[in-house]
N, C-alpha and C positions, 0 to 999 in steps of 0.2 A: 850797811845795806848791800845784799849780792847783788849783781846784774843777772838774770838771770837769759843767757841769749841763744837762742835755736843753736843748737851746734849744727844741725842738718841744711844743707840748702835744698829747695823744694824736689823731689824726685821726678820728672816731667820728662816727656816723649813726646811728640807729635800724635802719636799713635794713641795715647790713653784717650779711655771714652768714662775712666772714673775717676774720681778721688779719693785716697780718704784723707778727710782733716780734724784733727786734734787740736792742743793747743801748744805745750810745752814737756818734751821728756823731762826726766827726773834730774835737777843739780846735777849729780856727780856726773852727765856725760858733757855740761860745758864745763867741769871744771877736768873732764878727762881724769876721771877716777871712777874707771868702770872696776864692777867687781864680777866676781867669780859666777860665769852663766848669760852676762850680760853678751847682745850681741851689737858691734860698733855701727847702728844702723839705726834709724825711724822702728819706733815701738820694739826696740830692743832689750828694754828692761828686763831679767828674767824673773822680776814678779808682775809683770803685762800678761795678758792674755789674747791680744789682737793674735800671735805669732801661734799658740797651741791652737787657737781658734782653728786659723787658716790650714793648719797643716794636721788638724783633723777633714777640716772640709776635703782637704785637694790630698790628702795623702802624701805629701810632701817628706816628710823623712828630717826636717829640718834638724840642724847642731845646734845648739844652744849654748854656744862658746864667742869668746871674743877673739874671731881670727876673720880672715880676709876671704876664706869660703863659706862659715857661716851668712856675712853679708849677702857676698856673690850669691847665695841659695834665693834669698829674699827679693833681690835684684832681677834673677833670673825669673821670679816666677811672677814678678810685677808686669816686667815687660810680655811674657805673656800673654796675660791673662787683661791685658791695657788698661792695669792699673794703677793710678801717677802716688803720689802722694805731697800735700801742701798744707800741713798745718797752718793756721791763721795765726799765731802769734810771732812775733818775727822776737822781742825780749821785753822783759816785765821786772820789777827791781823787787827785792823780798826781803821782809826785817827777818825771817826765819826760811830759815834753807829747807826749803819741803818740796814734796810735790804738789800743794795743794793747790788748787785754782785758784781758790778764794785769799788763798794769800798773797796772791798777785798786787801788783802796785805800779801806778805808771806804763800803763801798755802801750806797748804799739804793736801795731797789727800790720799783717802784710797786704797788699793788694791784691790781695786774692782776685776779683774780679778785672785786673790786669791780665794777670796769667789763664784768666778763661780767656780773654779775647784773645790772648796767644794762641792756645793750645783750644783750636777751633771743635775739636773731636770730642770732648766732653759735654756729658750730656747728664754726670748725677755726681753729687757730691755725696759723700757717706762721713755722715759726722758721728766722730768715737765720742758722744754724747749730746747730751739735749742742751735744753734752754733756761737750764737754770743756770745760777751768776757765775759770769766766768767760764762757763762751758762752750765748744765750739757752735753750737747756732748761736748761744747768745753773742755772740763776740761778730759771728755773719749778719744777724739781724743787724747789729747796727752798723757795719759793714756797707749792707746795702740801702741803710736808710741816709749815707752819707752819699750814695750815687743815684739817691730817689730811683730808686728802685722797688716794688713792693713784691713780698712775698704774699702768695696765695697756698689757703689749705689746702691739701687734697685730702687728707685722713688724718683726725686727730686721735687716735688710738697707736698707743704706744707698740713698734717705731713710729713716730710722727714723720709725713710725708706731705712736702710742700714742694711750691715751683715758681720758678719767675721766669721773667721774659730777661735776654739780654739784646737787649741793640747792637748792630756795629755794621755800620757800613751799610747805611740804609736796608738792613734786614734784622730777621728777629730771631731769634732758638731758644727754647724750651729748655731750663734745665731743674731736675728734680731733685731736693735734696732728701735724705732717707737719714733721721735722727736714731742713730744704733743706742742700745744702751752701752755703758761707757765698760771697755775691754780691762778693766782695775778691780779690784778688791774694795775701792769704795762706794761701787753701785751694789755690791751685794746686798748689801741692806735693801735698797730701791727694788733689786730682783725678790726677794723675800716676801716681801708684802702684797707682790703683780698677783691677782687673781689667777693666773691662767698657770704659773709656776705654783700653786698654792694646789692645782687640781694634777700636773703632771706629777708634782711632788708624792701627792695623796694617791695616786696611782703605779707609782715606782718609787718607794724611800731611798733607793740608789741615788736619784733624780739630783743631779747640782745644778751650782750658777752658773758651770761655766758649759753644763750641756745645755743648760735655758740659752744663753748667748748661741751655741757651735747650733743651735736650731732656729732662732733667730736671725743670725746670720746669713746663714743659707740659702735665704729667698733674695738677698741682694747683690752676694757674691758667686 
């Protein structure tokens, strides 16, 4: 059985007013057997697309190497643009070395809603996927149902957007979470069959998954 355990600890500033949370990068960066492309960093995989995403949005120029300004590039532009980063799974045990979610075992999850009453400036989480099993809101959903907490709808159209109240200190804040479709090659199937990718598609045969995402995107980042 691997361990499979966050190599990252959460990327947090005083300053960030977002999130994004995932669940777990790919094996080989807690066992430190990055390969060729990889960056030593949160959603540094170079088969991710969080990284192309952003640095189409923002024009960024990014390296896609495993060196120490590759990171620095991603760092710099987090801080920024005051965006934290705190995936919710802290490690999970796996009979098969994957990245799969669903092959997760034994989780434990981080305190995310700790670290919001830290890092008082947050006000949206962006989750690099939905609510299916093993995905980052599913893992938040029960999350918050262990701090009775409830999530409320705002839009159930895909990205789904919810919100809850946090208490602390006899006062209340508002924070929204915005469910991204998932920045990997296995929601492409999930983007294939969206109506609305089926009509830009039909409208441009250039049209991919990963300009349906960098369009998507856009309205949160």
């Amino acid at each position: 059985m691997f361990m499979h355990t966050h190599p990252y600890e959460p990327f947090l500033f005083p300053e960030a007013t977002k999130l994004i949370v995932g669940t777990l990068p790919p094996p080989r960066f807690t066992k430190r057997e990055l390969i060729k492309g990889d960056v030593d960093f949160c959603y540094g995989s170079r088969n991710g697309q969080l990284w192309p995403i952003l640095d189409r949005l923002f024009k960024l120029n990014l390296k896609y190497e495993t060196t120490a300004f590759a990171a620095k590039q991603r760092k710099d532009f987090l801080r920024k643009h005051k965006i934290g980063i705190c995936d919710i799974v802290a490690s999970a045990q796996r009979e098969k070395i994957d990245a799969s979610d669903l092959g997760m075992r034994n989780i434990k999850l981080r305190n995310l809603v700790g670290y919001l009453k830290e890092y008082k400036n947050v006000d949206t989480l962006l989750f690099t996927g939905g609510n299916s099993k093993n995905g980052p809101e599913y893992f938040f959903r029960k999350h918050l149902k262990e701090h009775q907490i409830p999530l409320k709808t705002v839009s159930d159209v895909v990205p789904r957007i919810h919100n809850f109240e946090l208490e602390q200190a006899e006062q209340s804040r508002c924070i929204k979470t915005i469910s991204l479709t998932a920045p990997s090659g296995a929601a492409n199937r999930a983007i294939g069959s969206m109506d609305l990718y089926k009509k830009l598609k039909n409208e441009n045969p250039d049209f991919t998954t990963l300009d349906f995402r960098v369009l998507q995107y856009s309205k949160f980042f």
